[in-house]
VONU-61097 format. One record per residue: residue number from 1; residue in three letters; chain; x, y, z of N, C-alpha, C in turn. Coordinates in steps of 0.1 Angstrom, whole numbers, always signed. Layout:
BEGIN
{k NUM | r ALA | c A | n_u X | n_v Y | n_w Z | ca_u X | ca_v Y | ca_w Z | c_u X | c_v Y | c_w Z}
...
REM end
This chain:
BEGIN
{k 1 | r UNK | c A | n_u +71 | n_v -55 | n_w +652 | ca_u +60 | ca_v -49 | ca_w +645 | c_u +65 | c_v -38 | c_w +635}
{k 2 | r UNK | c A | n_u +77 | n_v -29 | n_w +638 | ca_u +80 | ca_v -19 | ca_w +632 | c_u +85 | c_v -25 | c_w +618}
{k 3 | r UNK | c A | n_u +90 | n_v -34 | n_w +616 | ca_u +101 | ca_v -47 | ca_w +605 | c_u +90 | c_v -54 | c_w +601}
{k 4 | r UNK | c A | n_u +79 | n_v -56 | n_w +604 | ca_u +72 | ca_v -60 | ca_w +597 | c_u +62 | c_v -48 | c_w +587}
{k 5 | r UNK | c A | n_u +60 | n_v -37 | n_w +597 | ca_u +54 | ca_v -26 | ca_w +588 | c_u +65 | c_v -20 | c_w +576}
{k 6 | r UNK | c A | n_u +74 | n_v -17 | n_w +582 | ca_u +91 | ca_v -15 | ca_w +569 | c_u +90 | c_v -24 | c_w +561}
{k 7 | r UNK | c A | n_u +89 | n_v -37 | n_w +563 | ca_u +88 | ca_v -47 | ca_w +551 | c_u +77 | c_v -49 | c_w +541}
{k 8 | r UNK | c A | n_u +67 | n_v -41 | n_w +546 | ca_u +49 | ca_v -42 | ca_w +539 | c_u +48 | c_v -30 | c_w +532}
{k 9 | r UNK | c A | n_u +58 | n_v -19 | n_w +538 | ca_u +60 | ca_v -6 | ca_w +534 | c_u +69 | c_v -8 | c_w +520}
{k 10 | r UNK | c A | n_u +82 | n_v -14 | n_w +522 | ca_u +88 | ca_v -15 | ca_w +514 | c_u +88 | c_v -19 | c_w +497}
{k 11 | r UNK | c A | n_u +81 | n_v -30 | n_w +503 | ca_u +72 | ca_v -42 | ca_w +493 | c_u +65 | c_v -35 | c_w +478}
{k 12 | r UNK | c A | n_u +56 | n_v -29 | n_w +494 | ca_u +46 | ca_v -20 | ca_w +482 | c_u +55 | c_v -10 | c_w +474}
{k 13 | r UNK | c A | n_u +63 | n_v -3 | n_w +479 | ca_u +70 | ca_v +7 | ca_w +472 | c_u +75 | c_v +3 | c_w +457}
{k 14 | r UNK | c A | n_u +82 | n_v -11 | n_w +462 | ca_u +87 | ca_v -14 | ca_w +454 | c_u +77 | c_v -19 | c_w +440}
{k 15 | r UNK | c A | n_u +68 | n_v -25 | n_w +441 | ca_u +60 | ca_v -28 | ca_w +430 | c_u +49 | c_v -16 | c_w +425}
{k 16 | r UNK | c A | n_u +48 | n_v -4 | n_w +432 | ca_u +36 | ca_v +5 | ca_w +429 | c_u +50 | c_v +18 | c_w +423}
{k 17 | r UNK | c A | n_u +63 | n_v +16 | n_w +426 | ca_u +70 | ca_v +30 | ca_w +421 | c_u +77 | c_v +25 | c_w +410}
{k 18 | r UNK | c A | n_u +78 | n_v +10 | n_w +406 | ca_u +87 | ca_v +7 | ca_w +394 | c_u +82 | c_v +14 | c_w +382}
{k 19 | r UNK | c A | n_u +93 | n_v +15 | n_w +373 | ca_u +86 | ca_v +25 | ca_w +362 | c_u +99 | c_v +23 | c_w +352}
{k 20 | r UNK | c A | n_u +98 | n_v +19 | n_w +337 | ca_u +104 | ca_v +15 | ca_w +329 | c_u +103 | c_v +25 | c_w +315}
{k 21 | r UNK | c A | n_u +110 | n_v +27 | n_w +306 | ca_u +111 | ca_v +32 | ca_w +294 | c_u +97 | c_v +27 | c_w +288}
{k 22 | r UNK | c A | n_u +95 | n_v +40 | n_w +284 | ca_u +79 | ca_v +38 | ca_w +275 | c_u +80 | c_v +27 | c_w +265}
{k 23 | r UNK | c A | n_u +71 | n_v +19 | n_w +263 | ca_u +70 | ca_v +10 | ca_w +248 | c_u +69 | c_v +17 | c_w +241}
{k 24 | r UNK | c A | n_u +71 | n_v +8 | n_w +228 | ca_u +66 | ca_v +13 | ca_w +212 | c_u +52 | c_v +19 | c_w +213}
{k 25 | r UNK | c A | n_u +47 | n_v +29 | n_w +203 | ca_u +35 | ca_v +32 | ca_w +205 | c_u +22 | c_v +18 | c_w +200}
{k 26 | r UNK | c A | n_u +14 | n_v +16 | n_w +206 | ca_u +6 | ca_v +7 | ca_w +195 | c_u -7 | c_v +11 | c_w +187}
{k 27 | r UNK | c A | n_u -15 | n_v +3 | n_w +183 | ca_u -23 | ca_v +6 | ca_w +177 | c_u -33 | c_v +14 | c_w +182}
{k 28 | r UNK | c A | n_u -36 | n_v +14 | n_w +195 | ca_u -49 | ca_v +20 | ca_w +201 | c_u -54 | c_v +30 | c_w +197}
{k 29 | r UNK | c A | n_u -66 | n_v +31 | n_w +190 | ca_u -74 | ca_v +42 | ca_w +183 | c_u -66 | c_v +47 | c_w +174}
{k 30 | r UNK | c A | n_u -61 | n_v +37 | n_w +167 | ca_u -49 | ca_v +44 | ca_w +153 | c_u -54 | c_v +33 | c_w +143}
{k 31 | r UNK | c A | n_u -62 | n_v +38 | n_w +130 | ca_u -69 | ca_v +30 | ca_w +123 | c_u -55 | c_v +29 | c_w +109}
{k 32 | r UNK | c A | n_u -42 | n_v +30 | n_w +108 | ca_u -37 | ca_v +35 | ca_w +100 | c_u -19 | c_v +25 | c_w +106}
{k 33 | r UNK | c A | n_u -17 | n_v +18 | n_w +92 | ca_u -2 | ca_v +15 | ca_w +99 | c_u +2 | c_v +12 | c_w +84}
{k 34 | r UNK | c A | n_u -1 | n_v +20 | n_w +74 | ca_u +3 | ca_v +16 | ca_w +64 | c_u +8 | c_v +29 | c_w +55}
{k 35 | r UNK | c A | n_u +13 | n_v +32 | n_w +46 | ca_u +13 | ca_v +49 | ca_w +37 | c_u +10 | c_v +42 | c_w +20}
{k 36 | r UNK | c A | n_u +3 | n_v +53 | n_w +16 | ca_u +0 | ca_v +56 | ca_w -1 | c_u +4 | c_v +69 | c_w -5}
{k 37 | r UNK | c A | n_u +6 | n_v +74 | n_w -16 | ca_u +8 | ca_v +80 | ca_w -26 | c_u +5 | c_v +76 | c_w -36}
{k 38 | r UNK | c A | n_u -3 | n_v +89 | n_w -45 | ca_u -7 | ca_v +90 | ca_w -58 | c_u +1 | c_v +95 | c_w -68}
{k 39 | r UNK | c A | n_u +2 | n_v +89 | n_w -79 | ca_u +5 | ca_v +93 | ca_w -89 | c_u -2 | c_v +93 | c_w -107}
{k 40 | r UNK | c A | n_u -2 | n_v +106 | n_w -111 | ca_u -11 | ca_v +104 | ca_w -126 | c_u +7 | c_v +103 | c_w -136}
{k 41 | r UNK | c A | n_u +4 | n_v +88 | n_w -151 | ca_u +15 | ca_v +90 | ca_w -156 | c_u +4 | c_v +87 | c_w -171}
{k 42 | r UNK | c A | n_u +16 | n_v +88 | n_w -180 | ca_u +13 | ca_v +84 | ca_w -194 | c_u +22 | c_v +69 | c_w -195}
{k 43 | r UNK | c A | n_u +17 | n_v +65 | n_w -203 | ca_u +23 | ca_v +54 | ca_w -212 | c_u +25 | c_v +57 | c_w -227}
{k 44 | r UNK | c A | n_u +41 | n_v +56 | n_w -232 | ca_u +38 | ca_v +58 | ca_w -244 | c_u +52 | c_v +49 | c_w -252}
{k 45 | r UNK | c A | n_u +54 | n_v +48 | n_w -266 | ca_u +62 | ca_v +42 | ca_w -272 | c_u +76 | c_v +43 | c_w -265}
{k 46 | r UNK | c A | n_u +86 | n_v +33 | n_w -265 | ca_u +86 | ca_v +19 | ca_w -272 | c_u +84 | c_v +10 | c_w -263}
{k 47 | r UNK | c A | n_u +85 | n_v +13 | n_w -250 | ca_u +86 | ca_v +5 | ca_w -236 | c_u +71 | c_v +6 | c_w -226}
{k 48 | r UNK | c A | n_u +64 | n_v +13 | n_w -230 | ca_u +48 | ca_v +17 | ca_w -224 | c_u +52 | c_v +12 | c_w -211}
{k 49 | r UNK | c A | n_u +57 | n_v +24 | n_w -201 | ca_u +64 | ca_v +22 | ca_w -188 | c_u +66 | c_v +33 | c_w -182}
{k 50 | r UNK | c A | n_u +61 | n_v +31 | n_w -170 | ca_u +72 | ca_v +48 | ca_w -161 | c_u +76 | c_v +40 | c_w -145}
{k 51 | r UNK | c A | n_u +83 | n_v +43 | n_w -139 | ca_u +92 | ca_v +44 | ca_w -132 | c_u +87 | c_v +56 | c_w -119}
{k 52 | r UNK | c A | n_u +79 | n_v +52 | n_w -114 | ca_u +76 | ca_v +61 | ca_w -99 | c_u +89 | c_v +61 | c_w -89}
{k 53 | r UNK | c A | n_u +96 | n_v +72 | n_w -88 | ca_u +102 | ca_v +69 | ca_w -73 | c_u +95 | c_v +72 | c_w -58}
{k 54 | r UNK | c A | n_u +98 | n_v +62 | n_w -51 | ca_u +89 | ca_v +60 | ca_w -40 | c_u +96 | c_v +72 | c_w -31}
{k 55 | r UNK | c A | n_u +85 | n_v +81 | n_w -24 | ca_u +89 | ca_v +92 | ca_w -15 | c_u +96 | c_v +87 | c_w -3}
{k 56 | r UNK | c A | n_u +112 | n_v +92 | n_w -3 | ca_u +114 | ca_v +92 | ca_w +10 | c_u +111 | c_v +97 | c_w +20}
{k 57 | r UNK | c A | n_u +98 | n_v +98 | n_w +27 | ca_u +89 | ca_v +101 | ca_w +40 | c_u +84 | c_v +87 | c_w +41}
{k 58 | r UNK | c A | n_u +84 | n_v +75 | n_w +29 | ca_u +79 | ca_v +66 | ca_w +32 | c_u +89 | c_v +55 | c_w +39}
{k 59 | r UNK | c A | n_u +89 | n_v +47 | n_w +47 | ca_u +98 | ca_v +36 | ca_w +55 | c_u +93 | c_v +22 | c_w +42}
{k 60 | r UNK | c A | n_u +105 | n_v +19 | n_w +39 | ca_u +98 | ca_v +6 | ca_w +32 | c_u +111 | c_v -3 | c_w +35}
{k 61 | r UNK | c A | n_u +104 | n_v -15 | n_w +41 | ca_u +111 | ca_v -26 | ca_w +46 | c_u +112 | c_v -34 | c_w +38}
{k 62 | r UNK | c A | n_u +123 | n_v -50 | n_w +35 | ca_u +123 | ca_v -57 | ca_w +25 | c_u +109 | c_v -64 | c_w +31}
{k 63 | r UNK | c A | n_u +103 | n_v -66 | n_w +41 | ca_u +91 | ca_v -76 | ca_w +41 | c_u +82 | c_v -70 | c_w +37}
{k 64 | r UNK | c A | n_u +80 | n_v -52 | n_w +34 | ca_u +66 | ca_v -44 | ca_w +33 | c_u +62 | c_v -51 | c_w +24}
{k 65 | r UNK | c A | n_u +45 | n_v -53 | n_w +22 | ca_u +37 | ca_v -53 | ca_w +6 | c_u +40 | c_v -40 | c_w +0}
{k 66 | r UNK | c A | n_u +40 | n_v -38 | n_w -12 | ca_u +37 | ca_v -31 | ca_w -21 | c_u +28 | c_v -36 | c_w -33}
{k 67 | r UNK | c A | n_u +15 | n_v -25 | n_w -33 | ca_u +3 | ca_v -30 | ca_w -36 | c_u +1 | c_v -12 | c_w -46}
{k 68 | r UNK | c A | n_u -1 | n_v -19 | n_w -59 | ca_u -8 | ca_v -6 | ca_w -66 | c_u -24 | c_v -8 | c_w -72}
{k 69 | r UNK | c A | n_u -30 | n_v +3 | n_w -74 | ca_u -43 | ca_v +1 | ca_w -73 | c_u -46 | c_v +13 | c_w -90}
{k 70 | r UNK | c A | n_u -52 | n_v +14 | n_w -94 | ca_u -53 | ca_v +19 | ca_w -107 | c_u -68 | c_v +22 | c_w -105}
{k 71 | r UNK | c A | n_u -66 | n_v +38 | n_w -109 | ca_u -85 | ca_v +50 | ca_w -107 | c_u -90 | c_v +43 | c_w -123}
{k 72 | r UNK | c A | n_u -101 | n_v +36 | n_w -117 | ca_u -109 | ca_v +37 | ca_w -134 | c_u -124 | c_v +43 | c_w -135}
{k 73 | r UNK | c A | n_u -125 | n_v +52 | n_w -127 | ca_u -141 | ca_v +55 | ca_w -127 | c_u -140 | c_v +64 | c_w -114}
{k 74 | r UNK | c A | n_u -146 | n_v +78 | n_w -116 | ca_u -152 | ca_v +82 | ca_w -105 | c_u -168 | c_v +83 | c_w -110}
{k 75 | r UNK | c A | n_u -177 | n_v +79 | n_w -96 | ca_u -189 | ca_v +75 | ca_w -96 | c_u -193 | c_v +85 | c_w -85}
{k 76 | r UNK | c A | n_u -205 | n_v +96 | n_w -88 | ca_u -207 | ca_v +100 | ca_w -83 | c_u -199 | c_v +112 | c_w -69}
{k 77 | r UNK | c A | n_u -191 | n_v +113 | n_w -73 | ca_u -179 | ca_v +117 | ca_w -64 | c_u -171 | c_v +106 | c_w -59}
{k 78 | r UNK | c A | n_u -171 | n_v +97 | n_w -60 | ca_u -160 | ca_v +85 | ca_w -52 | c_u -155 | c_v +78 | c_w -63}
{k 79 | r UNK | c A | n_u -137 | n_v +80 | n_w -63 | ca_u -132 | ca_v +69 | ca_w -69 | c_u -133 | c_v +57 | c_w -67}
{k 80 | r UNK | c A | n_u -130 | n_v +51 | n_w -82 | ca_u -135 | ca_v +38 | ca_w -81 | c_u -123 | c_v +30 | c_w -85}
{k 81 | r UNK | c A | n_u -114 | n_v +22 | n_w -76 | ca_u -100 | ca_v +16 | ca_w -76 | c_u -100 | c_v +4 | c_w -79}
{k 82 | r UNK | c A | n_u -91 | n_v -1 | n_w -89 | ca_u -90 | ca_v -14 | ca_w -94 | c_u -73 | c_v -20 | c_w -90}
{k 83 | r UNK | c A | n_u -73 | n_v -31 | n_w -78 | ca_u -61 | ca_v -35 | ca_w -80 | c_u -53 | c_v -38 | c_w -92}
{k 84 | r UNK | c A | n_u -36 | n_v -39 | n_w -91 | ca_u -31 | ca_v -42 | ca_w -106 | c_u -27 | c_v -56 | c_w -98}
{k 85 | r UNK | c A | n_u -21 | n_v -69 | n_w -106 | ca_u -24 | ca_v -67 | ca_w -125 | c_u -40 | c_v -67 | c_w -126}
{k 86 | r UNK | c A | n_u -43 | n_v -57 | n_w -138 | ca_u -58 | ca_v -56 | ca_w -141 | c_u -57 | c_v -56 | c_w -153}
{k 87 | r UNK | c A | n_u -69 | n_v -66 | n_w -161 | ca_u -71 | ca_v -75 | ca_w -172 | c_u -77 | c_v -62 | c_w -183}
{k 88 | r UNK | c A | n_u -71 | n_v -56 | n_w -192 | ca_u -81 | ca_v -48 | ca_w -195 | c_u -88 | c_v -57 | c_w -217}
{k 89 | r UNK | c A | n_u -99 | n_v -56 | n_w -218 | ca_u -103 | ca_v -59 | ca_w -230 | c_u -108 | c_v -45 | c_w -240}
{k 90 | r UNK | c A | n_u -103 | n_v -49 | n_w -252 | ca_u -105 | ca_v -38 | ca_w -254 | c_u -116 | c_v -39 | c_w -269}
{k 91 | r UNK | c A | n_u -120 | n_v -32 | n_w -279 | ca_u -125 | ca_v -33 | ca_w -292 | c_u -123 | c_v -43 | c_w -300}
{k 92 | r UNK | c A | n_u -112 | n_v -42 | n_w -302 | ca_u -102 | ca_v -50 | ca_w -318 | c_u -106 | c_v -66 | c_w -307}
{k 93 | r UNK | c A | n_u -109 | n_v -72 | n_w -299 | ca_u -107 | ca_v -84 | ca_w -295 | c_u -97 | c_v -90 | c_w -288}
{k 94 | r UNK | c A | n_u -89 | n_v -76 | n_w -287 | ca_u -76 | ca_v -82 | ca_w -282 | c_u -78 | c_v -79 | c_w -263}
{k 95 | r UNK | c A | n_u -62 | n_v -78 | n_w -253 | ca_u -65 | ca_v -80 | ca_w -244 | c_u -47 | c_v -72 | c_w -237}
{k 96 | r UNK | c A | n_u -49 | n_v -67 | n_w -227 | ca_u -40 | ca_v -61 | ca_w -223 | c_u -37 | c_v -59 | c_w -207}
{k 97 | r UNK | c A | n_u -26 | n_v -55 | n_w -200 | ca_u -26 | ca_v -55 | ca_w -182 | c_u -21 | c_v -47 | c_w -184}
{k 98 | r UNK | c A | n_u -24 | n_v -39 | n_w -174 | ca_u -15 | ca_v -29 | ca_w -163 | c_u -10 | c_v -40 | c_w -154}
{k 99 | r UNK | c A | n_u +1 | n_v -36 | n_w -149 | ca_u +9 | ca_v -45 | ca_w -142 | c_u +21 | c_v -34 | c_w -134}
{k 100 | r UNK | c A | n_u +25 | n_v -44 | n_w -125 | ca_u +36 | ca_v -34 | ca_w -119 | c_u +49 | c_v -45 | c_w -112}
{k 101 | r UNK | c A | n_u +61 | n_v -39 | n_w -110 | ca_u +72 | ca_v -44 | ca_w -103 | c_u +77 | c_v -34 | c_w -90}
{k 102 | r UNK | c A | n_u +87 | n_v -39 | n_w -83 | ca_u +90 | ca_v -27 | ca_w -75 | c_u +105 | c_v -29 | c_w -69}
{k 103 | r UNK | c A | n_u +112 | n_v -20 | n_w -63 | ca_u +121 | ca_v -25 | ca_w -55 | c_u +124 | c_v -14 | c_w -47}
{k 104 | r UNK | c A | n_u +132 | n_v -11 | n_w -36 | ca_u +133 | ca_v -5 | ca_w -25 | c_u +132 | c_v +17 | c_w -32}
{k 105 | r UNK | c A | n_u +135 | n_v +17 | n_w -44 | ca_u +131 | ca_v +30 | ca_w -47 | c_u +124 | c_v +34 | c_w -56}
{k 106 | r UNK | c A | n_u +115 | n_v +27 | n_w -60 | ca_u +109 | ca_v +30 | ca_w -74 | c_u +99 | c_v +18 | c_w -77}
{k 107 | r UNK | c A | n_u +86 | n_v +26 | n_w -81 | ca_u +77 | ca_v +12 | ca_w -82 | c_u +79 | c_v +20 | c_w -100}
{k 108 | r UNK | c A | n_u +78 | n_v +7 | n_w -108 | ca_u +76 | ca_v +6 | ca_w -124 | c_u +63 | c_v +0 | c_w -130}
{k 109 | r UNK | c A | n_u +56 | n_v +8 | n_w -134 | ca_u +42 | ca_v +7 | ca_w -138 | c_u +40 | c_v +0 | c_w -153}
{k 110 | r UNK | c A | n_u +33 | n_v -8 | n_w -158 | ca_u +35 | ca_v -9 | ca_w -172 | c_u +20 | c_v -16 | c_w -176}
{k 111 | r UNK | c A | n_u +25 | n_v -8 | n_w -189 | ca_u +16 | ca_v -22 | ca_w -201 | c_u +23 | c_v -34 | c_w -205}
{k 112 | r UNK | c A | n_u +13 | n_v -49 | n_w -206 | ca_u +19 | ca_v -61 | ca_w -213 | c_u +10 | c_v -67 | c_w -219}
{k 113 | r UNK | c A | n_u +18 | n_v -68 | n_w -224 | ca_u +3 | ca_v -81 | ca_w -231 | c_u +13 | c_v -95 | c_w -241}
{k 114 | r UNK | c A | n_u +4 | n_v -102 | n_w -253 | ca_u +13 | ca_v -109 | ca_w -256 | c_u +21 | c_v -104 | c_w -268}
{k 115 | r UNK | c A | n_u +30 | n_v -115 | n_w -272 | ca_u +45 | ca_v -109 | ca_w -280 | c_u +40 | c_v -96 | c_w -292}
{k 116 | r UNK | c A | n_u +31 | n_v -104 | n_w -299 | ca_u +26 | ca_v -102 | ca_w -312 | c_u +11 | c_v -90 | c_w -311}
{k 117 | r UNK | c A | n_u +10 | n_v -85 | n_w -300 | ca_u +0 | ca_v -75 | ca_w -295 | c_u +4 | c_v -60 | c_w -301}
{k 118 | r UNK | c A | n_u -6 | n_v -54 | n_w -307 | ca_u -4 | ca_v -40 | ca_w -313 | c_u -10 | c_v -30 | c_w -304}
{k 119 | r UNK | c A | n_u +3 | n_v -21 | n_w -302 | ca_u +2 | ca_v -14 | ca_w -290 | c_u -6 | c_v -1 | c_w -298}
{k 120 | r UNK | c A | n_u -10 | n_v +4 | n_w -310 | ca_u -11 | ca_v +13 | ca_w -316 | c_u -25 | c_v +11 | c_w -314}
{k 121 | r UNK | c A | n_u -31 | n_v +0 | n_w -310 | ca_u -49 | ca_v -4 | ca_w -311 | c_u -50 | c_v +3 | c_w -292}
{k 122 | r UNK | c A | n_u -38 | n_v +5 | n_w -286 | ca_u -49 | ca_v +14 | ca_w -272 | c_u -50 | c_v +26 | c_w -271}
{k 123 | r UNK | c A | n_u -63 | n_v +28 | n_w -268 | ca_u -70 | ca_v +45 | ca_w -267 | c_u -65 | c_v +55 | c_w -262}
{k 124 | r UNK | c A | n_u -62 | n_v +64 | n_w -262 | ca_u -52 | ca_v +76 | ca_w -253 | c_u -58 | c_v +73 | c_w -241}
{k 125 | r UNK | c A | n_u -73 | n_v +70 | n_w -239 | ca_u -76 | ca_v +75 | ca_w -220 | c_u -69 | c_v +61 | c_w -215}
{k 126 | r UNK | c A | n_u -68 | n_v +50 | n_w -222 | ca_u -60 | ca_v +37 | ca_w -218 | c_u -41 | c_v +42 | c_w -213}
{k 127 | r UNK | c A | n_u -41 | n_v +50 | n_w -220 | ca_u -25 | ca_v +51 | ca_w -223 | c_u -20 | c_v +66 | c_w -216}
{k 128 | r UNK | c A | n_u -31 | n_v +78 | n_w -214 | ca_u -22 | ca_v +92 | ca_w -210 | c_u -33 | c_v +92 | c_w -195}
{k 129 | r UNK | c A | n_u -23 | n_v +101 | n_w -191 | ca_u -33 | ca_v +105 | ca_w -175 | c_u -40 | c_v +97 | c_w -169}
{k 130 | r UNK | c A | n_u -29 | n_v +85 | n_w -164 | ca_u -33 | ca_v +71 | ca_w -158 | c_u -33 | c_v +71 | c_w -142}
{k 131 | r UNK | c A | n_u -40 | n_v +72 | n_w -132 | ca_u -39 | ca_v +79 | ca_w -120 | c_u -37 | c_v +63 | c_w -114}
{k 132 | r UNK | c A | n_u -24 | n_v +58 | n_w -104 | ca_u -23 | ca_v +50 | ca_w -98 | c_u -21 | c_v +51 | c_w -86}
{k 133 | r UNK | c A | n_u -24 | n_v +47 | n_w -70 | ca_u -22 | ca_v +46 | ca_w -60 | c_u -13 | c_v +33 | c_w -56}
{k 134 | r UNK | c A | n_u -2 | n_v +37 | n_w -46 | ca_u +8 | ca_v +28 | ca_w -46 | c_u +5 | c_v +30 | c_w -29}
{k 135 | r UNK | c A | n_u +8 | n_v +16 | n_w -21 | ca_u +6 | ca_v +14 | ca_w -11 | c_u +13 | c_v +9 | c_w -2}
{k 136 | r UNK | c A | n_u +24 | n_v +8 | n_w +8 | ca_u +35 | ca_v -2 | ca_w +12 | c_u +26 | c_v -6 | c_w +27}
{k 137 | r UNK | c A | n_u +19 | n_v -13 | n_w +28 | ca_u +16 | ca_v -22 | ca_w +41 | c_u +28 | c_v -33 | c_w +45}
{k 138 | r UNK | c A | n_u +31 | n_v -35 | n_w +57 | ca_u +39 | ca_v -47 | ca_w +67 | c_u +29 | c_v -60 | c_w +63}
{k 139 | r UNK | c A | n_u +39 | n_v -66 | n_w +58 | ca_u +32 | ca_v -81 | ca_w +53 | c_u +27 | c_v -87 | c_w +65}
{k 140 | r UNK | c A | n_u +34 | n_v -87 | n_w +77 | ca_u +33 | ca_v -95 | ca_w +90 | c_u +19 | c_v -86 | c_w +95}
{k 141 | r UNK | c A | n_u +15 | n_v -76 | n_w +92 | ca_u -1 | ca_v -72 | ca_w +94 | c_u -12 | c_v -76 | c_w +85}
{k 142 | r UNK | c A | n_u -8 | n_v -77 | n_w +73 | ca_u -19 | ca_v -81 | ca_w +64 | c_u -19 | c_v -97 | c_w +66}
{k 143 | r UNK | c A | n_u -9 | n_v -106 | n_w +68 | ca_u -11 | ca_v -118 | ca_w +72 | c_u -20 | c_v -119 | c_w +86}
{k 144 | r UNK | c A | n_u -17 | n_v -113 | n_w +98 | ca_u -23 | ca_v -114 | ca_w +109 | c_u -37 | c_v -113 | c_w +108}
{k 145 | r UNK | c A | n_u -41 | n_v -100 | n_w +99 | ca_u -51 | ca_v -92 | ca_w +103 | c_u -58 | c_v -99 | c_w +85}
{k 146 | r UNK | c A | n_u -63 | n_v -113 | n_w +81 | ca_u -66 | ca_v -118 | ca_w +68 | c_u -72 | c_v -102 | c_w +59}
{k 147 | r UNK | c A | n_u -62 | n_v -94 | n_w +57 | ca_u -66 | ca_v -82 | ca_w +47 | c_u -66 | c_v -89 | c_w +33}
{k 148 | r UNK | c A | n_u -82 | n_v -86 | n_w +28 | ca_u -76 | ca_v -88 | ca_w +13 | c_u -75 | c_v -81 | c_w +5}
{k 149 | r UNK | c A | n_u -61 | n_v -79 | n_w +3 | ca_u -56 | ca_v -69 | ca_w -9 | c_u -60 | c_v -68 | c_w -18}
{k 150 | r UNK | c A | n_u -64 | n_v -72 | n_w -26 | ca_u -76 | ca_v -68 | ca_w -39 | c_u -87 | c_v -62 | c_w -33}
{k 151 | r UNK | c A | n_u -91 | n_v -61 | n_w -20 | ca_u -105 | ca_v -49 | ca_w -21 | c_u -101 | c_v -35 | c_w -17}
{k 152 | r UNK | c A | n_u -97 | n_v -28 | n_w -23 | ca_u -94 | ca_v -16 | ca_w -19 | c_u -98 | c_v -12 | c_w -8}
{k 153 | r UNK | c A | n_u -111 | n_v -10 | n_w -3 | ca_u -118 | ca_v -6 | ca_w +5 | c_u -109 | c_v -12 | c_w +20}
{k 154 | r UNK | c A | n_u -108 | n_v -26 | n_w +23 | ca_u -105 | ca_v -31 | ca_w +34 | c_u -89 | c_v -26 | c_w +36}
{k 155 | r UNK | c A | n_u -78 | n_v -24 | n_w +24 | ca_u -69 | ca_v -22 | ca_w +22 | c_u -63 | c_v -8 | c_w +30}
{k 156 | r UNK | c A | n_u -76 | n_v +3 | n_w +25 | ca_u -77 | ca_v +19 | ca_w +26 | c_u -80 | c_v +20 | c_w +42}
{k 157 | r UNK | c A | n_u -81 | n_v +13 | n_w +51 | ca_u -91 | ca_v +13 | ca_w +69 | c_u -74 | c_v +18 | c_w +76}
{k 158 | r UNK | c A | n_u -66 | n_v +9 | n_w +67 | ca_u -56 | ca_v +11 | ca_w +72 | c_u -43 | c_v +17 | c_w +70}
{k 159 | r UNK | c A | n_u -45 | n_v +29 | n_w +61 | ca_u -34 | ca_v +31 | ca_w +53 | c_u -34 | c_v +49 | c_w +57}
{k 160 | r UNK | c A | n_u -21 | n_v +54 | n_w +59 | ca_u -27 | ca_v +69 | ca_w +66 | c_u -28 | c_v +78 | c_w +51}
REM end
């Protein structure tokens, strides 16, 4: 009886005292697995371009998205965010992007349009004190989790 109580004793010990190195933390009540920063720039002659370097406080992996978003409107107190590339039209009939590229230190912001396009027809508020939000989300979350990157809003639930 004693060998069987030691063995019932034991048993339990063994399954109710195991205890292992904490996991990774996860998402529980953490609405946020992504980082942004703002930046306001100008565009101007001959390359209508700037060159953000990305803050190192940020972790950027070669699989992260990087997603920029361009302020075109505050409404009523709330900015109003437009993913890039964004199509912009202007007076003369012509037509122009904001667009962007990126690589592990520096996102590059620009204007393009086509060959024979006259850069002298866009308006200074088009061209100076251009406010962009740059974003680096883990691809393998925005696939899991169908985020669609073009709505800011769904983009923003998750970004600290």
């Amino acid at each position: 009886m004693k060998k069987i109580a030691f063995l019932l004793f034991t048993f339990t010990l063994l399954f109710t005292a195991c205890e292992g190195d904490q996991g990774p933390p996860g998402l529980d009540g953490v609405n946020f697995v992504g980082q942004s920063f703002e930046r306001t720039i100008s565009f101007s002659a001959p390359d209508y371009q700037q060159s953000i370097e990305i803050p190192l406080d940020i972790d950027l992996y070669e699989s992260d998205m990087v997603l920029v978003y361009h302020l075109i409107d505050v409404i009523d107190g709330y900015d109003v965010w437009k993913s890039l590339p964004e199509t912009v039209y202007i007076n003369a009939g012509e037509e122009f992007q904001y667009n962007y590229e990126h690589n592990f230190d520096f996102v590059t912001i620009f204007i393009e349009s086509h060959p024979t396009f006259d850069y002298s027809l866009l308006l200074d508020e088009e061209r100076i004190n251009q406010t962009f939000r740059i974003v680096v989300l883990p691809v393998d979350f925005i696939s899991s989790n169908n985020i669609d990157v073009n709505n800011y809003s769904d983009v923003m639930q998750y970004v600290e």
